[in-house]
C-alpha positions as CSV (number, residue, x, y, z in Angstrom):
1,X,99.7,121.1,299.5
2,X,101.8,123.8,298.2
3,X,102.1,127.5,300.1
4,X,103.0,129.8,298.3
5,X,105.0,132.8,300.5
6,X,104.9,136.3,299.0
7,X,108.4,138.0,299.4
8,X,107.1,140.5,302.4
9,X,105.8,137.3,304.4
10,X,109.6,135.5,304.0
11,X,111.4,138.4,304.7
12,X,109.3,138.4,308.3
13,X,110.4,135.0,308.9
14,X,113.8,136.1,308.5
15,X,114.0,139.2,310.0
16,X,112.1,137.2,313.1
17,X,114.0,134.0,313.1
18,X,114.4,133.8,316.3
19,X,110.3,134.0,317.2
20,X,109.4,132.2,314.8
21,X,111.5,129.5,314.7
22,X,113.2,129.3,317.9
23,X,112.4,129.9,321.4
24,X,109.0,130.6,322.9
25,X,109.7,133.0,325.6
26,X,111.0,135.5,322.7
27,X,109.5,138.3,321.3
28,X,109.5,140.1,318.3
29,X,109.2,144.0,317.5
30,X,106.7,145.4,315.3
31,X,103.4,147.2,315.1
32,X,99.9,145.1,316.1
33,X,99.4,144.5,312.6
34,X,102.6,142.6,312.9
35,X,102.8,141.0,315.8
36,X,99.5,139.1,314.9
37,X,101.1,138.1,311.6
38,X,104.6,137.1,312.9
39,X,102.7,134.6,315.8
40,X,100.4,133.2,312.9
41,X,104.1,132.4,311.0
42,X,105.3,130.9,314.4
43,X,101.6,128.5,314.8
44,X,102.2,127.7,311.2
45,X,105.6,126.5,312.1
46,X,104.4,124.7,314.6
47,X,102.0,123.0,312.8
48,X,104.8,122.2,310.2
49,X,105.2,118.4,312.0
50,X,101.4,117.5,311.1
51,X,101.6,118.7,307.9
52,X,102.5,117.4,304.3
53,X,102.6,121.1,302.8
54,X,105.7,122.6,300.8
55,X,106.6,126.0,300.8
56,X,107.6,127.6,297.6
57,X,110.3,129.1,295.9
58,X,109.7,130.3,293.0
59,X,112.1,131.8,290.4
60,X,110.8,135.4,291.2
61,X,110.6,135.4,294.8
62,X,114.0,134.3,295.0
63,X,115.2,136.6,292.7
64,X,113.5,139.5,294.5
65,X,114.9,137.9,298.1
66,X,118.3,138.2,297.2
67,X,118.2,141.1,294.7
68,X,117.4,143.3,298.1
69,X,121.0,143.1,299.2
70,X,120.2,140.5,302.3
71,X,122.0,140.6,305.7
72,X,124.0,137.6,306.4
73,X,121.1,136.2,308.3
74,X,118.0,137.0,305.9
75,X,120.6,134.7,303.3
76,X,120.6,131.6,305.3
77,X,116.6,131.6,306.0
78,X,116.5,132.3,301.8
79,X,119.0,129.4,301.4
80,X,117.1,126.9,303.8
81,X,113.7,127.9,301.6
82,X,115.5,127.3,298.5
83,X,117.0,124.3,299.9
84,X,113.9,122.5,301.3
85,X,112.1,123.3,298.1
86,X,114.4,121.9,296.1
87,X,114.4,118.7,298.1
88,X,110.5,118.5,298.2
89,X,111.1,117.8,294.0
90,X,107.5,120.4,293.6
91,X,109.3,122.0,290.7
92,X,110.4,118.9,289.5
93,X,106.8,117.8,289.4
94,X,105.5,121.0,288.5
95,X,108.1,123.0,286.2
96,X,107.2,126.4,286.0
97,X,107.0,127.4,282.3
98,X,107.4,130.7,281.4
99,X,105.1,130.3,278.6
100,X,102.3,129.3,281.2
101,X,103.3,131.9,283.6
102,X,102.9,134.4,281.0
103,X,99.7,133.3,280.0
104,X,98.1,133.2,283.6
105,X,99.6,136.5,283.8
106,X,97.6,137.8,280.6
107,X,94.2,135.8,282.1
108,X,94.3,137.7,285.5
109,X,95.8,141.1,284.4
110,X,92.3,142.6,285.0
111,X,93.4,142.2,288.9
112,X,95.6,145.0,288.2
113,X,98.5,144.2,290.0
114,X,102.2,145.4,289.7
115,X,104.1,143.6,287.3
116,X,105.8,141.8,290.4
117,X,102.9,141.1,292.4
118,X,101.1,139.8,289.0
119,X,104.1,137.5,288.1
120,X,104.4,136.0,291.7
121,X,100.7,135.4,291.5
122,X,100.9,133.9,288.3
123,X,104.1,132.0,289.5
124,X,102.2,130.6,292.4
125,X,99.2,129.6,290.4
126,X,101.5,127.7,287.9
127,X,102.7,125.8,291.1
128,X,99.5,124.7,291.7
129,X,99.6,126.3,294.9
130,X,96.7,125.9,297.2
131,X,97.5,129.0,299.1
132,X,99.2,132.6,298.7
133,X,100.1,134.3,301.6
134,X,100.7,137.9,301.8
135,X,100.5,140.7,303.9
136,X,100.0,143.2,301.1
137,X,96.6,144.3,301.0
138,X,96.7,146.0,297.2
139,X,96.7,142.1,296.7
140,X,94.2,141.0,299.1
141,X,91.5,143.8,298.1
142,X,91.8,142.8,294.1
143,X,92.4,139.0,294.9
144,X,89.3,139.1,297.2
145,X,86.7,140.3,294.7
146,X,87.7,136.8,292.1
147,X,87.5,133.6,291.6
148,X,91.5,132.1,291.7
149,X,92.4,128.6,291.8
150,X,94.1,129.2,294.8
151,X,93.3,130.6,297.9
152,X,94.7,134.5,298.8
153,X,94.9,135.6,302.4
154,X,97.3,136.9,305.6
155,X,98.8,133.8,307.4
156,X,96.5,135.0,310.0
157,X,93.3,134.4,308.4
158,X,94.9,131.1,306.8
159,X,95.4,129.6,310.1
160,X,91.8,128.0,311.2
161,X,91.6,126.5,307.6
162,X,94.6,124.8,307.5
163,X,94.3,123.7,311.3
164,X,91.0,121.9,310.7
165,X,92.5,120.1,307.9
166,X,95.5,118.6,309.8
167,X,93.4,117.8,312.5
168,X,90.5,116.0,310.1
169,X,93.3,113.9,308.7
C-alpha cells in the first residue's frame, strides 16, 4: 500500500520530529486542530512495524519541500522520505509519466484544484496510491463529493481504516 503525503502533512512531521518520531513524554505546539493531527502522524508511526505501506515521494512534493528554503532539520526528514522511497523501488514499479500525470490531471480538473494541489493529486493517483493525506480542506471538500481511485482524508480520519487492516492481517 502506497500513502501518499501531501506537502503540509510532511512538513508537520518535520517540524515535529521529535513527537512524532521520538520520545513519548514530548509534546508538540500547535492549535487543537493540530495537535489531533500531529498524534494521528505519531499512531501512524507507530503502526509503521505492522505495516507493509510505502510513503511517497513524488517528483512535485519534493520539489515543493525543498523549493521552500528548508531549515537544516526539515532537509534531513525530506532526505530520509526521499531515501526510504527510493529504497521501497515504488517508482521503479510504478514510473510516474508525465504524459499519464497530465492526463489524470485533465480527467479530474472539474475538482477545481490549484495547479499544485491538482498535480500532486494526479501524481498520487499515477502512483497508485491507496491513500492521500492532507490537511487542506479546499482538497478534502472537492475530493469528498467524487469518486477517486484513491482514498482522500486527514491522517486522523485515516487511522481506524488502516488499523483494522493491520490487525485483520
Amino acid at each position: 500500500m502506497l500513502i501518499y503525503l501531501d506537502s503540509n502533512i510532511v512538513q508537520y512531521c518535520a517540524d515535529n520530529e521529535d513527537f512524532i518520531f521520538g520520545d513519548a513524554s514530548l509534546t508538540a505546539t500547535g492549535g487543537e486542530k493540530l495537535m489531533k493531527e500531529l498524534i494521528a502522524l505519531r499512531r501512524l508511526v507507530e503502526l509503521d512495524p505492522l505495516a507493509s505501506w510505502t510513503i511517497a515521494a513524488s517528483p512535485q512534493l519534493v520539489r515543493e519541500l525543498f523549493a521552500g528554503k528548508p531549515k537544516a532539520r526539515q532537509k534531513r526528514v525530506y532526505e530520509v522520505l526521499l531515501r526510504a522511497f527510493d529504497e521501497s523501488e515504488w517508482g521503479k514499479d510504478f514510473p510516474i509519466d508525465d504524459q499519464e500525470v497530465s492526463e489524470i490531471e485533465k480527467s479530474y480538473s472539474r475538482l477545481d484544484l490549484s495547479s499544485k494541489d491538482l498535480r500532486h493529486l494526479a501524481q498520487a493517483i499515477a502512483l497508485h496510491a491507496s491513500w492521500f493525506l492532507t490537511n487542506d480542506n479546499g482538497i478534502l471538500n472537492r475530493c469528498q463529493r467524487m469518486t477517486l481511485p484513491l482514498r482522500v482524508a486527514r491522517v486522523s480520519d485515516c487511522l481506524e481504516e488502516i488499523s483494522v487492516g493491520l490487525y485483520l492481517k
